[in-house]
Backbone as CSV, one residue per row, in Angstrom:
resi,resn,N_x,N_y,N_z,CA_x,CA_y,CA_z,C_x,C_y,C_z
1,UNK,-5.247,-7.048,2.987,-6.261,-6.519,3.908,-5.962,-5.073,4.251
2,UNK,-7.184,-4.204,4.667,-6.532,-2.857,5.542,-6.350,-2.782,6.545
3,UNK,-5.029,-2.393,7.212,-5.310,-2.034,8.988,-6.425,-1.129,9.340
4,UNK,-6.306,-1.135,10.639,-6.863,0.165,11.309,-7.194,1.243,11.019
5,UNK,-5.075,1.525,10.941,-4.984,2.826,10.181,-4.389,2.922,8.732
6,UNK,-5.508,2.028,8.022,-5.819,2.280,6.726,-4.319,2.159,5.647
7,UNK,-3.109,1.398,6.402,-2.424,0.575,5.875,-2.507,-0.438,5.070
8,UNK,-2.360,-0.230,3.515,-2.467,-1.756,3.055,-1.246,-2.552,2.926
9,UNK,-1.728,-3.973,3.160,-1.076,-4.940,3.062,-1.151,-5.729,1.962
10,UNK,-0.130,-6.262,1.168,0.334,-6.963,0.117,-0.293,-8.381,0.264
11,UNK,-1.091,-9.387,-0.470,-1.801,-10.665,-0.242,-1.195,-11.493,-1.046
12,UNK,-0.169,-10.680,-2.021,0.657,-11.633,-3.163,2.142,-11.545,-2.724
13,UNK,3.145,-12.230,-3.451,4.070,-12.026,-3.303,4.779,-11.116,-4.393
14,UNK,5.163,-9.674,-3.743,5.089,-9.070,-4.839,6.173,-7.659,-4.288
15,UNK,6.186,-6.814,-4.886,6.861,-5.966,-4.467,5.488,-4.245,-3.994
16,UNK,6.417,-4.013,-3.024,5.153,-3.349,-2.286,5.915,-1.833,-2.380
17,UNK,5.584,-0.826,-3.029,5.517,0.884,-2.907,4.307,1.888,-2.020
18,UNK,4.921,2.468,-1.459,3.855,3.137,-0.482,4.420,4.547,-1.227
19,UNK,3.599,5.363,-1.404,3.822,7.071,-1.889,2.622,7.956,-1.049
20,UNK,3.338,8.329,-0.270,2.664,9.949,0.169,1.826,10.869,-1.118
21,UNK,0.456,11.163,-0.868,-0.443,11.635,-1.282,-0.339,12.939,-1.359
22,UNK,-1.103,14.023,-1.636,-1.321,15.311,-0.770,-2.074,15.750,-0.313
23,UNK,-3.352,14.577,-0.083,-4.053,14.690,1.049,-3.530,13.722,2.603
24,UNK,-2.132,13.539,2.571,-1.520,13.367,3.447,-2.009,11.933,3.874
25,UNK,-2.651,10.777,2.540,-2.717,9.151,2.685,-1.444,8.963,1.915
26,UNK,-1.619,7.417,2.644,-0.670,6.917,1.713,-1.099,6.158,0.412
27,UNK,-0.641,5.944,-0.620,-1.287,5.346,-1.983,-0.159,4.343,-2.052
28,UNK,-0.785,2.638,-1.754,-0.025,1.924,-2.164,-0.152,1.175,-3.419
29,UNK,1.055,0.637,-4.039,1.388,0.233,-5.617,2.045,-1.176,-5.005
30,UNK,1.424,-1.937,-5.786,1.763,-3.814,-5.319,1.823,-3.952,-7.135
31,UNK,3.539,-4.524,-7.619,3.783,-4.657,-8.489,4.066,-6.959,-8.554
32,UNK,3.305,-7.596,-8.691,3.614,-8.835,-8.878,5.071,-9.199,-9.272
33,UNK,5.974,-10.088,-9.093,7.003,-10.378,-9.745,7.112,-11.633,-10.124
């Protein structure tokens, strides 16, 4: 799901990467394991 503030959250069990953008979002990467 997204928060509020546009945090995503992982719905699998999986491994979760957040990377700083340079429009100053974050871009998250959900790798399954």
């Amino acid at each position: 799901g997204v928060g509020k503030d546009y945090t995503l959250f992982a719905l699998i069990d999986g491994v979760v990467a957040f990377k700083p953008t340079s429009n100053n979002r974050r871009k998250v990467s959900v790798s399954a394991s």
